[in-house]
C-alpha positions as CSV (number, residue, x, y, z in Angstrom):
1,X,-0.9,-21.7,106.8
2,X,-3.1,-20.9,104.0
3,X,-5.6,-19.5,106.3
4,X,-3.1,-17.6,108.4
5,X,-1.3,-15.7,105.4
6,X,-4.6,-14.4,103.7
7,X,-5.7,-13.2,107.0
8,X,-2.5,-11.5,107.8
9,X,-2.4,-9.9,104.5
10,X,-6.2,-8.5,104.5
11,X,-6.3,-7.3,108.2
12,X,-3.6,-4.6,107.0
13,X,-7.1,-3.3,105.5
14,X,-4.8,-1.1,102.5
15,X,-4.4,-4.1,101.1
16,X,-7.9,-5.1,101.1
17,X,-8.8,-1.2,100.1
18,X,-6.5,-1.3,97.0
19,X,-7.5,-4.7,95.9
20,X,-11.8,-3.4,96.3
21,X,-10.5,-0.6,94.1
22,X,-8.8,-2.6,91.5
23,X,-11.6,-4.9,90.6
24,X,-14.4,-1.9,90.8
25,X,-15.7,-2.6,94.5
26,X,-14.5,0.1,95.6
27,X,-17.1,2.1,96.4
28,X,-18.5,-0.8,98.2
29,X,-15.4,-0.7,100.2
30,X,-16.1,2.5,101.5
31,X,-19.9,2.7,101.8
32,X,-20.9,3.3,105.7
33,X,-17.6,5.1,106.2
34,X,-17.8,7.8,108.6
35,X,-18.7,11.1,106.4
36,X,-15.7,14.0,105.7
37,X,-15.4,16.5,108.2
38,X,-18.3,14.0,110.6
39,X,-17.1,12.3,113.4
40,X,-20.2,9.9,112.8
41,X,-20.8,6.5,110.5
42,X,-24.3,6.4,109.3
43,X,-24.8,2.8,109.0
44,X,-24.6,-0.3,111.1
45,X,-21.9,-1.9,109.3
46,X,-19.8,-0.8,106.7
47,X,-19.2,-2.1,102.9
48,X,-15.1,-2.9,104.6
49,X,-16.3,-5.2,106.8
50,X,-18.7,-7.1,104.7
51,X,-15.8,-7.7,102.7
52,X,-13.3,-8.4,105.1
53,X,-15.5,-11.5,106.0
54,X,-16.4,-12.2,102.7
55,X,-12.3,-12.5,102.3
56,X,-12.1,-14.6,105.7
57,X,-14.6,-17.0,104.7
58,X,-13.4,-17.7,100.7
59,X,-9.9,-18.5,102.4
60,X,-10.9,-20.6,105.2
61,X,-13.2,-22.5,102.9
62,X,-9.9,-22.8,100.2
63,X,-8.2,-24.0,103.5
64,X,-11.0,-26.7,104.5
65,X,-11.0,-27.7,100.8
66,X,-7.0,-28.3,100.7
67,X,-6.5,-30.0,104.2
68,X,-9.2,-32.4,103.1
69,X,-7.6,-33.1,99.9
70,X,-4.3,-33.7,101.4
């Protein structure tokens, strides 16, 4: 359940946006976006993504880590 909520609520990406902003990542959020006005994206992968998995993989762990405890 754990791991199904947190995924849910950072796949709506906003969510993931605001909270990169709030704690000063924001920029990291949005590096390799495509560029204003470019239909393009410069990089291979994008600052969103890397943090979208970093997300994923804290949670599932903090799932892992509470199934085993129960």
């Amino acid at each position: 359940m754990v791991s199904a909520t947190t995924h849910y609520w950072a796949d709506r990406r906003h969510t993931l946006a605001a909270l990169a902003d709030r704690v000063g990542n924001g920029e990291f959020y949005r590096f390799g976006a495509p560029r204003t006005g470019r239909d393009d994206n410069p990089h291979l992968g994008t600052g969103a993504y890397a943090l979208d998995q970093s997300w994923h993989w804290l949670w599932l762990a903090v799932a892992a880590l509470f199934t085993a405890v129960l």
